[in-house]
mmCIF file of the N, C-alpha and C atoms, coordinates in Angstrom:
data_MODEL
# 
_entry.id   MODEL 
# 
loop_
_atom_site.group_PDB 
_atom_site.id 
_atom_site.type_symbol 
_atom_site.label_atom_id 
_atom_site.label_alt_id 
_atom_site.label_comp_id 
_atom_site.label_asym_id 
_atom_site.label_entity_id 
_atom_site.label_seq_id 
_atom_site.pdbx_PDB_ins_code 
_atom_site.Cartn_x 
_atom_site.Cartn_y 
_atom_site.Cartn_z 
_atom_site.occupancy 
_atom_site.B_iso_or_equiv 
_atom_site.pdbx_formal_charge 
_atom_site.auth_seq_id 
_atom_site.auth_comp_id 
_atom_site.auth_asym_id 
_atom_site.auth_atom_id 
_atom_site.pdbx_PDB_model_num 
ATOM 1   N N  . UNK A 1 1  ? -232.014 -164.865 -57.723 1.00 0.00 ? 1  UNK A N  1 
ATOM 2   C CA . UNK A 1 1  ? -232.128 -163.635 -58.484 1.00 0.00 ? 1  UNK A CA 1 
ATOM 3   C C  . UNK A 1 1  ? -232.163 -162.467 -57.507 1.00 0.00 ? 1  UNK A C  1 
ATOM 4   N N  . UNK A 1 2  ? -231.435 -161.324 -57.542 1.00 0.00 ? 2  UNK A N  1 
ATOM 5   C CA . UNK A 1 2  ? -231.469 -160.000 -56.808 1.00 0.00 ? 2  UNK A CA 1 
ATOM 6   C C  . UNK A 1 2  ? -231.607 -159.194 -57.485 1.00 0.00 ? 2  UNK A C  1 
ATOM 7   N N  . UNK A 1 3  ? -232.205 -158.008 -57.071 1.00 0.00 ? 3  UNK A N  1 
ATOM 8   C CA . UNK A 1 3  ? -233.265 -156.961 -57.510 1.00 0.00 ? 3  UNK A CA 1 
ATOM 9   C C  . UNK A 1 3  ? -231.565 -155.906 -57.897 1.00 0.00 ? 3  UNK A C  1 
ATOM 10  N N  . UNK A 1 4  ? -231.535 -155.381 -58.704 1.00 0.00 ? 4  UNK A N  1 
ATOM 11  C CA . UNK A 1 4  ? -230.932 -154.383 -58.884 1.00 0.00 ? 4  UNK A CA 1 
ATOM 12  C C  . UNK A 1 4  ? -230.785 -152.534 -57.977 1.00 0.00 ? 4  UNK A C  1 
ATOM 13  N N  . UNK A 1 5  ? -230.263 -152.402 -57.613 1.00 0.00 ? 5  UNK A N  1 
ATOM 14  C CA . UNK A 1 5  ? -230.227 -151.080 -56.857 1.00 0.00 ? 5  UNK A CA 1 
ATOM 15  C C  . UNK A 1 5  ? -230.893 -149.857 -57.413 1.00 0.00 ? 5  UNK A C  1 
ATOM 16  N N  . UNK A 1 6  ? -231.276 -149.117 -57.308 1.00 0.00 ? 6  UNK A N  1 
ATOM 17  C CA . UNK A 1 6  ? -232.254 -148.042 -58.031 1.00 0.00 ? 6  UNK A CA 1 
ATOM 18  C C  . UNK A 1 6  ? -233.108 -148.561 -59.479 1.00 0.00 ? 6  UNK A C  1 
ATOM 19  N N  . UNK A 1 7  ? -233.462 -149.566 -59.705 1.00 0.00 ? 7  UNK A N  1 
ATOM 20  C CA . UNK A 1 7  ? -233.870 -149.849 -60.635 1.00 0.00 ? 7  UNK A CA 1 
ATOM 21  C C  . UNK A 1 7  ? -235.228 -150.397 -60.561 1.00 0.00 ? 7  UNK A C  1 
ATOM 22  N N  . UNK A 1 8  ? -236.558 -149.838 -61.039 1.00 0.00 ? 8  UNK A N  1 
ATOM 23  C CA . UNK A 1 8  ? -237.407 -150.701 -60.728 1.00 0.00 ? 8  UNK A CA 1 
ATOM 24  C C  . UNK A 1 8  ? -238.152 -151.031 -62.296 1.00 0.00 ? 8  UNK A C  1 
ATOM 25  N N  . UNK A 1 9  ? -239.031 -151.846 -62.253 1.00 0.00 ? 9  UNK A N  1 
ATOM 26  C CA . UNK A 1 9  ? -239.240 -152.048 -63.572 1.00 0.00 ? 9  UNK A CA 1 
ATOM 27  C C  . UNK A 1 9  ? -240.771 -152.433 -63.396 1.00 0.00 ? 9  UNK A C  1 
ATOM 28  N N  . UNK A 1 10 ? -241.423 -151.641 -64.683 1.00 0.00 ? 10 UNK A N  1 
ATOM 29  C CA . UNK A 1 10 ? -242.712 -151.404 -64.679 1.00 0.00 ? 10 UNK A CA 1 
ATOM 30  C C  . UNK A 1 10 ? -242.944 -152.290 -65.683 1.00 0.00 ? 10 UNK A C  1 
ATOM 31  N N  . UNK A 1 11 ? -244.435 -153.166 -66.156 1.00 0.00 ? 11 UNK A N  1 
ATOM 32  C CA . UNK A 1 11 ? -244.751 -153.799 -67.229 1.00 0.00 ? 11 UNK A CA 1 
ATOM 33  C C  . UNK A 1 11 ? -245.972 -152.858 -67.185 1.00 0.00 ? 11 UNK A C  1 
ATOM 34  N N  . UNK A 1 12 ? -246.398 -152.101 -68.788 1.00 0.00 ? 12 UNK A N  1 
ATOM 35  C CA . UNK A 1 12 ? -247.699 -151.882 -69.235 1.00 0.00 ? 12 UNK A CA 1 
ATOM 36  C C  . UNK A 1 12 ? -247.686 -152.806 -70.528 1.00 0.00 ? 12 UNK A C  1 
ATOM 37  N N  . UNK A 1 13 ? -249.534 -153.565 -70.510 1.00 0.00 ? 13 UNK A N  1 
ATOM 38  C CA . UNK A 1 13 ? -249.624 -154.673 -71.166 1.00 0.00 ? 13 UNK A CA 1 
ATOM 39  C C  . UNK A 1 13 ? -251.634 -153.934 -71.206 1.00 0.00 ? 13 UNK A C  1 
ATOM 40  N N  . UNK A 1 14 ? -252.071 -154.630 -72.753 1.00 0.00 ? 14 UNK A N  1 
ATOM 41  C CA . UNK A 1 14 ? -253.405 -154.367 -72.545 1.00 0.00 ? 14 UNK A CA 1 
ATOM 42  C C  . UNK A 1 14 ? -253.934 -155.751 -72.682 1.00 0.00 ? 14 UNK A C  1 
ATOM 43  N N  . UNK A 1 15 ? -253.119 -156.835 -72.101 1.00 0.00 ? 15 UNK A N  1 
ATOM 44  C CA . UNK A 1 15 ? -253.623 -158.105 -71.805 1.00 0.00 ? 15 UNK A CA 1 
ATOM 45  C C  . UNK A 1 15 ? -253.185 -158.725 -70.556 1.00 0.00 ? 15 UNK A C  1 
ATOM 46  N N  . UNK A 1 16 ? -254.146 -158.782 -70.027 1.00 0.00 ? 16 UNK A N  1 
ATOM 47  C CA . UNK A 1 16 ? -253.767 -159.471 -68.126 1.00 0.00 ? 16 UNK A CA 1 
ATOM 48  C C  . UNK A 1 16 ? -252.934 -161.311 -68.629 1.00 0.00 ? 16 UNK A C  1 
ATOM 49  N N  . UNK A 1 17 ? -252.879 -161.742 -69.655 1.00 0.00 ? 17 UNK A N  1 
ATOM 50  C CA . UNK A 1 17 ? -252.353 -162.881 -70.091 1.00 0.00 ? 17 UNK A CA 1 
ATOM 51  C C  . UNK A 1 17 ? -251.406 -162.883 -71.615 1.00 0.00 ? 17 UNK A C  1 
ATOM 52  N N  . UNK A 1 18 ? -250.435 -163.876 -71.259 1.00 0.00 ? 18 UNK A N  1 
ATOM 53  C CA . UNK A 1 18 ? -249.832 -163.496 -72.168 1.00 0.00 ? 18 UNK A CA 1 
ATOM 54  C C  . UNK A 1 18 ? -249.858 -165.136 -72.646 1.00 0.00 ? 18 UNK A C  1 
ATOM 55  N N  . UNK A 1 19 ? -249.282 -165.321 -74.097 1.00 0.00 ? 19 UNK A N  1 
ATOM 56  C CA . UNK A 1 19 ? -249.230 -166.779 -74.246 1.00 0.00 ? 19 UNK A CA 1 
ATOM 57  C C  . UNK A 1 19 ? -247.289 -167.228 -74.005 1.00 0.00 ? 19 UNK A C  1 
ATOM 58  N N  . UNK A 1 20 ? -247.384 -168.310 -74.024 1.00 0.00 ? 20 UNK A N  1 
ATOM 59  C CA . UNK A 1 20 ? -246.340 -169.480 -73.656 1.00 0.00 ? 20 UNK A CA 1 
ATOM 60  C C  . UNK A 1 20 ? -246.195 -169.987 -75.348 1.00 0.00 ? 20 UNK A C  1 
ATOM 61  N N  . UNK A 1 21 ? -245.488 -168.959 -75.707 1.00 0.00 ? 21 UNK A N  1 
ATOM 62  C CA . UNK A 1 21 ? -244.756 -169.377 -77.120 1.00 0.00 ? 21 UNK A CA 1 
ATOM 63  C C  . UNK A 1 21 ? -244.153 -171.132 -76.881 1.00 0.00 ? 21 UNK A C  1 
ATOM 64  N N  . UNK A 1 22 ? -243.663 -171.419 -76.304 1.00 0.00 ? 22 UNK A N  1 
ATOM 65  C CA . UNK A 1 22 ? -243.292 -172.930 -76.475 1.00 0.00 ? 22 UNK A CA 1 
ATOM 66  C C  . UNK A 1 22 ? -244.789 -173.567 -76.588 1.00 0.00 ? 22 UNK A C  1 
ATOM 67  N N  . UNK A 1 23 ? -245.490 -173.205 -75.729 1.00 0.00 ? 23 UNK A N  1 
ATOM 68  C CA . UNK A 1 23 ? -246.631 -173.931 -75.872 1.00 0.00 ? 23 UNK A CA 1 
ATOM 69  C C  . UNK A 1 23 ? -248.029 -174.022 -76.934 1.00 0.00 ? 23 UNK A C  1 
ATOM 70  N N  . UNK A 1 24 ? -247.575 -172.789 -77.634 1.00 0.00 ? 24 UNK A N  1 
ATOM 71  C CA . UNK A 1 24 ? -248.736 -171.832 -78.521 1.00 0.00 ? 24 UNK A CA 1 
ATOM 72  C C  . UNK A 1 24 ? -248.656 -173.205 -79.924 1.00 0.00 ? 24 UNK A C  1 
ATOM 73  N N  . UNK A 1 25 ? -248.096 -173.863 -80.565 1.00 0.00 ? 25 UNK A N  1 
ATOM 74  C CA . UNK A 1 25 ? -248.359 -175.144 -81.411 1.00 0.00 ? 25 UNK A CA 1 
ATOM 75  C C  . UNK A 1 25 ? -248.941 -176.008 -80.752 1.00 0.00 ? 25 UNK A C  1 
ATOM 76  N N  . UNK A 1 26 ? -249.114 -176.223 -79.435 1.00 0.00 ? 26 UNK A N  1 
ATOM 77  C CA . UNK A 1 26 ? -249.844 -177.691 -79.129 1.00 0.00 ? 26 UNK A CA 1 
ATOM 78  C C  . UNK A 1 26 ? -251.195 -176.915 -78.985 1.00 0.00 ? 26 UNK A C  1 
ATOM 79  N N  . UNK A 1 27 ? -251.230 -175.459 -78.625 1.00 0.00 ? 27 UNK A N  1 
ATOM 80  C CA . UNK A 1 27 ? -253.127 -174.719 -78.503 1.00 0.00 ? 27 UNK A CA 1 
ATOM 81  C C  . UNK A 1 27 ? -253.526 -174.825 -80.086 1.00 0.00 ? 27 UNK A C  1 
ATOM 82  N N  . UNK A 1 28 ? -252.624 -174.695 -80.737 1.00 0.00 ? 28 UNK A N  1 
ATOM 83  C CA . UNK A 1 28 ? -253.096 -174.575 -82.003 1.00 0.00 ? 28 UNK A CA 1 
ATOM 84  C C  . UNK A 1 28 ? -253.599 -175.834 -82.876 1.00 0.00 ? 28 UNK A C  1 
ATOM 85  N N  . UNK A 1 29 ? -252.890 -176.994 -82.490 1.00 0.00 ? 29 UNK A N  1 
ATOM 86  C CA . UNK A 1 29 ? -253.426 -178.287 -82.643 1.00 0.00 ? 29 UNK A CA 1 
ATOM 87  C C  . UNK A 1 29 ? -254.178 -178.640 -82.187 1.00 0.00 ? 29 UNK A C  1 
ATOM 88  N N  . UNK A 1 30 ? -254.835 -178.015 -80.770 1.00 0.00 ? 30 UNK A N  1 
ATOM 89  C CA . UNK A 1 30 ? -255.688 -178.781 -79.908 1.00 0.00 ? 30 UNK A CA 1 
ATOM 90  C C  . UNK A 1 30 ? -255.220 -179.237 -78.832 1.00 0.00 ? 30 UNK A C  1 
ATOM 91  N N  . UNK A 1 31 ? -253.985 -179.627 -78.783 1.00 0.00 ? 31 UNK A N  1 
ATOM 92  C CA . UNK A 1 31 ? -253.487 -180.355 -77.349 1.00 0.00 ? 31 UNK A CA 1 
ATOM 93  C C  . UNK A 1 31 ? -253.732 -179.133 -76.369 1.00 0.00 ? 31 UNK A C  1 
ATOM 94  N N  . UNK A 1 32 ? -253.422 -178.463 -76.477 1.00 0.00 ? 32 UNK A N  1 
ATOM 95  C CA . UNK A 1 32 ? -253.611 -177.081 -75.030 1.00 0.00 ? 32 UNK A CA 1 
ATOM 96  C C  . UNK A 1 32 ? -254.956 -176.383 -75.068 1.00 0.00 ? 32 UNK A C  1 
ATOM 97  N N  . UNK A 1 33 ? -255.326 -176.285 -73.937 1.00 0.00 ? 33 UNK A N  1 
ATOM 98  C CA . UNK A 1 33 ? -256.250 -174.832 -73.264 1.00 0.00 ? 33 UNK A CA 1 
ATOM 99  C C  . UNK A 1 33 ? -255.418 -173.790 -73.368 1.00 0.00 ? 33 UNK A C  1 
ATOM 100 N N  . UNK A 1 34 ? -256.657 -172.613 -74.003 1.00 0.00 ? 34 UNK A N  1 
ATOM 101 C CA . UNK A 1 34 ? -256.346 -171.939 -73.389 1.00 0.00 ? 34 UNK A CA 1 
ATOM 102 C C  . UNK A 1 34 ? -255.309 -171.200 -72.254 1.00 0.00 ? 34 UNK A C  1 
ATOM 103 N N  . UNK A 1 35 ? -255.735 -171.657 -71.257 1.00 0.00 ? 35 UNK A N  1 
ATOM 104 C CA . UNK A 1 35 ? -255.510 -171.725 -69.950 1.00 0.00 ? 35 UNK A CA 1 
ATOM 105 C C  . UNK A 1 35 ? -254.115 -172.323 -69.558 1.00 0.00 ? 35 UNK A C  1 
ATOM 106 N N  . UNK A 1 36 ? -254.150 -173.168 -70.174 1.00 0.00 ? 36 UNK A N  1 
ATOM 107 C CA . UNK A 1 36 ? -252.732 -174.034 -70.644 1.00 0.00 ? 36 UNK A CA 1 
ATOM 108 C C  . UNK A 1 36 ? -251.653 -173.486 -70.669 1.00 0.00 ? 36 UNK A C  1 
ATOM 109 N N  . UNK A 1 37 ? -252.025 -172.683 -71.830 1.00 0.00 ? 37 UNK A N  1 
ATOM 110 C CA . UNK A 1 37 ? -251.041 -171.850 -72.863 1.00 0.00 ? 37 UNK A CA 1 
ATOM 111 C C  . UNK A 1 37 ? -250.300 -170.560 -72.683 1.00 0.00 ? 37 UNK A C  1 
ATOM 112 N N  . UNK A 1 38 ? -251.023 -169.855 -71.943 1.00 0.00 ? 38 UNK A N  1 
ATOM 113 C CA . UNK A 1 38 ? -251.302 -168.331 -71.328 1.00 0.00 ? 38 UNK A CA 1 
ATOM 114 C C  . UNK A 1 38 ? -250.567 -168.213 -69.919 1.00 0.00 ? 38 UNK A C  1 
ATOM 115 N N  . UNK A 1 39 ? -249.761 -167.415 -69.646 1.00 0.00 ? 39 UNK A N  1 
ATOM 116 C CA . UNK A 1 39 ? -249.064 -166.773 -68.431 1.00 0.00 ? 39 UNK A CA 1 
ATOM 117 C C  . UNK A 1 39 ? -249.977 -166.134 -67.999 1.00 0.00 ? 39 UNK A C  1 
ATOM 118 N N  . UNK A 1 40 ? -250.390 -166.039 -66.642 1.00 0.00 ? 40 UNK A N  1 
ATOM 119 C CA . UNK A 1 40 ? -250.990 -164.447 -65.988 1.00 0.00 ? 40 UNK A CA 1 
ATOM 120 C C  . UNK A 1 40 ? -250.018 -163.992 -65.427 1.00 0.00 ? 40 UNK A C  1 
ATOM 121 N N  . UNK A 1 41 ? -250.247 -162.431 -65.835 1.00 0.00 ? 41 UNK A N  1 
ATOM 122 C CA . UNK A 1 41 ? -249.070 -161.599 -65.916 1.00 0.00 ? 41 UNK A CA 1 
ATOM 123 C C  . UNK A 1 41 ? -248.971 -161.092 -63.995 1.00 0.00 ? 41 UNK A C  1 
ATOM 124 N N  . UNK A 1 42 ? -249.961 -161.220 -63.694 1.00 0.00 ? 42 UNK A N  1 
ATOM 125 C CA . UNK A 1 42 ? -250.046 -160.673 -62.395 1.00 0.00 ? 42 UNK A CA 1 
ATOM 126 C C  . UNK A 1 42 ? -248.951 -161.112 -61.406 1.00 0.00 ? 42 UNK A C  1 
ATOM 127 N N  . UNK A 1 43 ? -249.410 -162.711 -61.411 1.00 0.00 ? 43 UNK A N  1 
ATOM 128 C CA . UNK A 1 43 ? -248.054 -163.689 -60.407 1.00 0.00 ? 43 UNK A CA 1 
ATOM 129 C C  . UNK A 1 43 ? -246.317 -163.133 -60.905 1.00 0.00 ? 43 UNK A C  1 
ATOM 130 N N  . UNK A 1 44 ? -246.576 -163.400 -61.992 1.00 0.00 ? 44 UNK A N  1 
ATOM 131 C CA . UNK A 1 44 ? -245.640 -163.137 -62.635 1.00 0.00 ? 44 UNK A CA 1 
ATOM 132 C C  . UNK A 1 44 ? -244.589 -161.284 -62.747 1.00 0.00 ? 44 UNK A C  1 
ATOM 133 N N  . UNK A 1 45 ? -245.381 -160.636 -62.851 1.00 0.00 ? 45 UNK A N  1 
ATOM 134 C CA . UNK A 1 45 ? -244.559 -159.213 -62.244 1.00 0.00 ? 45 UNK A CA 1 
ATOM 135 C C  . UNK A 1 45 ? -244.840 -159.433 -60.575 1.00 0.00 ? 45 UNK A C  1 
ATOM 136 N N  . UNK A 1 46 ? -245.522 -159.815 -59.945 1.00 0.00 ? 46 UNK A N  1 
ATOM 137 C CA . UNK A 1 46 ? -244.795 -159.494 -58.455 1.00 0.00 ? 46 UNK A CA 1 
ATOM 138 C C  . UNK A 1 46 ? -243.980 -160.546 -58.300 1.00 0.00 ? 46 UNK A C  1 
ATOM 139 N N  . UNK A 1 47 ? -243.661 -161.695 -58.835 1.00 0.00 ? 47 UNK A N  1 
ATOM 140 C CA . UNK A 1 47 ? -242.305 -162.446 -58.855 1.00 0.00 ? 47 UNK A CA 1 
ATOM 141 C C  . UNK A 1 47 ? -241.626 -161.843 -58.896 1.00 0.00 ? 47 UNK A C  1 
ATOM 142 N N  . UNK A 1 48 ? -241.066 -160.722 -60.065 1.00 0.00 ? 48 UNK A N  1 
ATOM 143 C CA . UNK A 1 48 ? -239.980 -159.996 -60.572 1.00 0.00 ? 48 UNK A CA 1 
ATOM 144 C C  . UNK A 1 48 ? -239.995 -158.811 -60.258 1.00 0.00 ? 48 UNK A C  1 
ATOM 145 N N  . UNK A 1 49 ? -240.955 -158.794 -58.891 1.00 0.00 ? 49 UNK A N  1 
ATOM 146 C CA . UNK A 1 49 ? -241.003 -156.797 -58.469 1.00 0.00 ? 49 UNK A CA 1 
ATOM 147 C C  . UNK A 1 49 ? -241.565 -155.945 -59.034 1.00 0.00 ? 49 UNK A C  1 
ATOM 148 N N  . UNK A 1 50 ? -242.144 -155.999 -59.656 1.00 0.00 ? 50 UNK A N  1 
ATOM 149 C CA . UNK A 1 50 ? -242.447 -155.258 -60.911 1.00 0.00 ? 50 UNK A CA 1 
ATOM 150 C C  . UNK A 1 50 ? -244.284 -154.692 -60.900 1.00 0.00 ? 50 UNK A C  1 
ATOM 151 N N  . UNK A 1 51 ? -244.508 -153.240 -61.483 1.00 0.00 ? 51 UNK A N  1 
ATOM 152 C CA . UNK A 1 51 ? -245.572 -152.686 -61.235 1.00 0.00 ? 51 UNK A CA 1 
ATOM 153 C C  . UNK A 1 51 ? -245.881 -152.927 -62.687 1.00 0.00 ? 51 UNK A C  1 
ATOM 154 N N  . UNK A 1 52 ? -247.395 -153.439 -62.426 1.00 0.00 ? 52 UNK A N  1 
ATOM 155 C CA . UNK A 1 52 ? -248.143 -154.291 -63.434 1.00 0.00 ? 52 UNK A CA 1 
ATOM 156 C C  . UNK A 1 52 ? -249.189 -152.866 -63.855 1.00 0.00 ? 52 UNK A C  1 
ATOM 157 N N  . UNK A 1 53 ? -249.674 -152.735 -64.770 1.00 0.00 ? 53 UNK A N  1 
ATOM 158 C CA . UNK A 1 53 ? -250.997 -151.824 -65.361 1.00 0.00 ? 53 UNK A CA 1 
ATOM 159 C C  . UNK A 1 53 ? -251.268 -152.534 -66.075 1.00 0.00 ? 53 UNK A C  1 
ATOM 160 N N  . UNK A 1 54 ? -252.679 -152.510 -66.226 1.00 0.00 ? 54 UNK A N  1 
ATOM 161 C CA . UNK A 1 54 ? -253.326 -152.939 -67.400 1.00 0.00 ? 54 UNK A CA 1 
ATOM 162 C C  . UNK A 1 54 ? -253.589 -151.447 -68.343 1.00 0.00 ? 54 UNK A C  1 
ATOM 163 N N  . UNK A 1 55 ? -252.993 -151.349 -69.553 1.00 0.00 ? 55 UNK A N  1 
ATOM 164 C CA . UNK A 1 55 ? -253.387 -150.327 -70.356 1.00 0.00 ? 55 UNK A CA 1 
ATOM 165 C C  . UNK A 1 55 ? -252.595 -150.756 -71.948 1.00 0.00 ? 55 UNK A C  1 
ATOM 166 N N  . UNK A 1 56 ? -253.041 -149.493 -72.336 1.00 0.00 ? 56 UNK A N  1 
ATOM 167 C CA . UNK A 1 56 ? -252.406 -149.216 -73.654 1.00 0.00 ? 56 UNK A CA 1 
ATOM 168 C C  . UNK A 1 56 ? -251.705 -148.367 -74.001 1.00 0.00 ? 56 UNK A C  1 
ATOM 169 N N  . UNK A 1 57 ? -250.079 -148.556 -74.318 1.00 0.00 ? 57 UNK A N  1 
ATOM 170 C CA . UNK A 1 57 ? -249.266 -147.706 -74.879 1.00 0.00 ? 57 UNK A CA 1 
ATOM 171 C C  . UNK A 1 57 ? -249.364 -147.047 -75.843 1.00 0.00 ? 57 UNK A C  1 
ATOM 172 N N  . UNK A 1 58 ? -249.385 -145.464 -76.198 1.00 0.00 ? 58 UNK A N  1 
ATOM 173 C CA . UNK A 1 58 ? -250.077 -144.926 -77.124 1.00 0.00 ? 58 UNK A CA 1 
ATOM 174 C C  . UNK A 1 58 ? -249.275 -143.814 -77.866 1.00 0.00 ? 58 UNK A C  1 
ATOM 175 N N  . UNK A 1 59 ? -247.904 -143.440 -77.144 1.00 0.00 ? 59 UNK A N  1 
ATOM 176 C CA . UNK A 1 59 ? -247.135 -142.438 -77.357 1.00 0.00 ? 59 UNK A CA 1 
ATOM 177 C C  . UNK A 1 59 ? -245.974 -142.354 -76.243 1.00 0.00 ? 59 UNK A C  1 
ATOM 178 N N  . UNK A 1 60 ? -244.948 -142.284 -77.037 1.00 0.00 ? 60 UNK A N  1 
ATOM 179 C CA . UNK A 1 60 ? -243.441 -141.980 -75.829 1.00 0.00 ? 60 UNK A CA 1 
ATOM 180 C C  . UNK A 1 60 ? -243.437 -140.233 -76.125 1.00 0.00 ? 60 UNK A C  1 
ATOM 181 N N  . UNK A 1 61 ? -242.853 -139.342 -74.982 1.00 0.00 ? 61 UNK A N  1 
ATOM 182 C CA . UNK A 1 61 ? -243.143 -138.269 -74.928 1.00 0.00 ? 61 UNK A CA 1 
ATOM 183 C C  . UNK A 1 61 ? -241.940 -138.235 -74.329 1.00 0.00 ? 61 UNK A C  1 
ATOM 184 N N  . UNK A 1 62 ? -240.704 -138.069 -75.444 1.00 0.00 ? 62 UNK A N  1 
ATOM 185 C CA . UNK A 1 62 ? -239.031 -138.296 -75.136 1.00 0.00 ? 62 UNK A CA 1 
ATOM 186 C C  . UNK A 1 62 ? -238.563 -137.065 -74.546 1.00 0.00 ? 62 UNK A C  1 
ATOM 187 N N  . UNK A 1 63 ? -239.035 -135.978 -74.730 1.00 0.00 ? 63 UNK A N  1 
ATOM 188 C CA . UNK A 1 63 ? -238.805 -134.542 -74.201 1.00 0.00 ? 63 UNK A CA 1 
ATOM 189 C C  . UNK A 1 63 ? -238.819 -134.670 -72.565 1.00 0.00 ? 63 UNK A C  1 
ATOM 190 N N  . UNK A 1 64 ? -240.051 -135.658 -71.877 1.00 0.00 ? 64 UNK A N  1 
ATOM 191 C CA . UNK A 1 64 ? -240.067 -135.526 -70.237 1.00 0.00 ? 64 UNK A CA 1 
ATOM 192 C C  . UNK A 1 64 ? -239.851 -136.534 -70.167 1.00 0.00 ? 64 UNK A C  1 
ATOM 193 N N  . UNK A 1 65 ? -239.568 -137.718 -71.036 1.00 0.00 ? 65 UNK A N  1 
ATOM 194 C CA . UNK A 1 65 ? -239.694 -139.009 -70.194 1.00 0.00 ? 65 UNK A CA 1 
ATOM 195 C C  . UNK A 1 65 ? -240.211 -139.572 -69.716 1.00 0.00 ? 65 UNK A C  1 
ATOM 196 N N  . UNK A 1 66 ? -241.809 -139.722 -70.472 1.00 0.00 ? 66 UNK A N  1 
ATOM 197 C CA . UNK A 1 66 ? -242.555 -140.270 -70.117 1.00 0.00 ? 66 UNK A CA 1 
ATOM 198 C C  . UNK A 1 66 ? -243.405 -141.253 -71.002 1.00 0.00 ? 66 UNK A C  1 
ATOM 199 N N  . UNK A 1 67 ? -244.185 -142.057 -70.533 1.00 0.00 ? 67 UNK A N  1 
ATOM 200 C CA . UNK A 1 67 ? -245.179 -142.746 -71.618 1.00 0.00 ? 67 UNK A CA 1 
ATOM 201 C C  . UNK A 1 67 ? -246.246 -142.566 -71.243 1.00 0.00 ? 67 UNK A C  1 
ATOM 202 N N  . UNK A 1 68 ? -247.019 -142.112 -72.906 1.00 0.00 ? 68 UNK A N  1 
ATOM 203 C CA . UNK A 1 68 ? -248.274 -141.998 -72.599 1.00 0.00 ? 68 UNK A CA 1 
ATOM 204 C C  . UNK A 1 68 ? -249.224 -143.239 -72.742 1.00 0.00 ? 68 UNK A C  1 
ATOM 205 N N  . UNK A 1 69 ? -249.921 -143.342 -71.606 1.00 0.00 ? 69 UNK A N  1 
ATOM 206 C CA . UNK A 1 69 ? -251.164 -144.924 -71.854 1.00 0.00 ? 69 UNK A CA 1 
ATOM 207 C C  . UNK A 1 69 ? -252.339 -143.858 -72.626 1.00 0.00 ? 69 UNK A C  1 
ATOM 208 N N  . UNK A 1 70 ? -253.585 -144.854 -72.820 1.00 0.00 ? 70 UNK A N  1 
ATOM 209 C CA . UNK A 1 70 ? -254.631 -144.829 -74.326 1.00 0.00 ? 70 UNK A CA 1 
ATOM 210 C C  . UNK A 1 70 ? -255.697 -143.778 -72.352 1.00 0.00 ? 70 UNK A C  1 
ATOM 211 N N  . UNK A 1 71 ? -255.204 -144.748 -70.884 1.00 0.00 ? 71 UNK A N  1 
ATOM 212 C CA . UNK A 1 71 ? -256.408 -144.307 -69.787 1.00 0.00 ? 71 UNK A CA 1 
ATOM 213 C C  . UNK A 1 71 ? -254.645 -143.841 -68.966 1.00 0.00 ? 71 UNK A C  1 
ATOM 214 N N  . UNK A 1 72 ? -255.266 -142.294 -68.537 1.00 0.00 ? 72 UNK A N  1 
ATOM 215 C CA . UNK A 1 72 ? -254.004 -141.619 -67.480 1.00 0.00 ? 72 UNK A CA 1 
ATOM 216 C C  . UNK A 1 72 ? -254.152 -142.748 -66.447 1.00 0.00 ? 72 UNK A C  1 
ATOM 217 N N  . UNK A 1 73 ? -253.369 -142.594 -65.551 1.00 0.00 ? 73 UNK A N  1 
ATOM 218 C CA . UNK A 1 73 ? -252.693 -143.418 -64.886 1.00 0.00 ? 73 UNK A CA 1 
ATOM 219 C C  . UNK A 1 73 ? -252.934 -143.081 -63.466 1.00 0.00 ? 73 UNK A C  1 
ATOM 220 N N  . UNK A 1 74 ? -252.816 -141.887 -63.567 1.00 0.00 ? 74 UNK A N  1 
ATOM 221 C CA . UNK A 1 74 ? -253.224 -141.184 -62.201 1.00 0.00 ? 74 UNK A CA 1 
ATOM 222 C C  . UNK A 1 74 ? -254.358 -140.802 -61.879 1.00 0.00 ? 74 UNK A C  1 
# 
C-alpha cells in the first residue's frame, strides 16, 4: 500500500474502539469478548498514516472548510 501524494487523512471518532462487524454475531451469542470483537483505532490509523482524535463531530462549517468537534482541537 502507498500513501498518496498531498493527501493526508484524518480519523475523528468519539470511540478509541471500534467493533469487527464480521465478528459482532459471535459477541452477541457469547462466543466473543469484548476485546475480541473491537478494533483499537490507534494501531490502526498509524498503520494507514493517519491523525487519530478522540472527539465529537458536531458541525461542518462548509464556508471555511472546516469541522467543528463537541472539544476545539487546538
Amino acid at each position: 500500500m502507498k500513501t498518496l501524494p498531498k493527501v493526508s487523512l484524518t480519523l475523528i471518532t468519539a470511540n478509541k474502539k471500534t467493533a469487527d462487524s464480521g465478528m459482532l454475531p459471535g459477541h452477541i451469542a457469547g462466543f466473543n469478548s469484548y476485546d475480541e470483537c473491537h478494533i483499537d483505532l490507534r494501531p490502526l490509523a498509524n498503520f494507514a498514516q493517519a491523525q487519530l482524535y478522540i472527539n465529537r463531530v458536531v458541525a461542518l462549517d462548509l464556508e471555511n472548510n472546516k469541522v467543528v468537534c463537541a472539544t476545539d482541537l487546538r
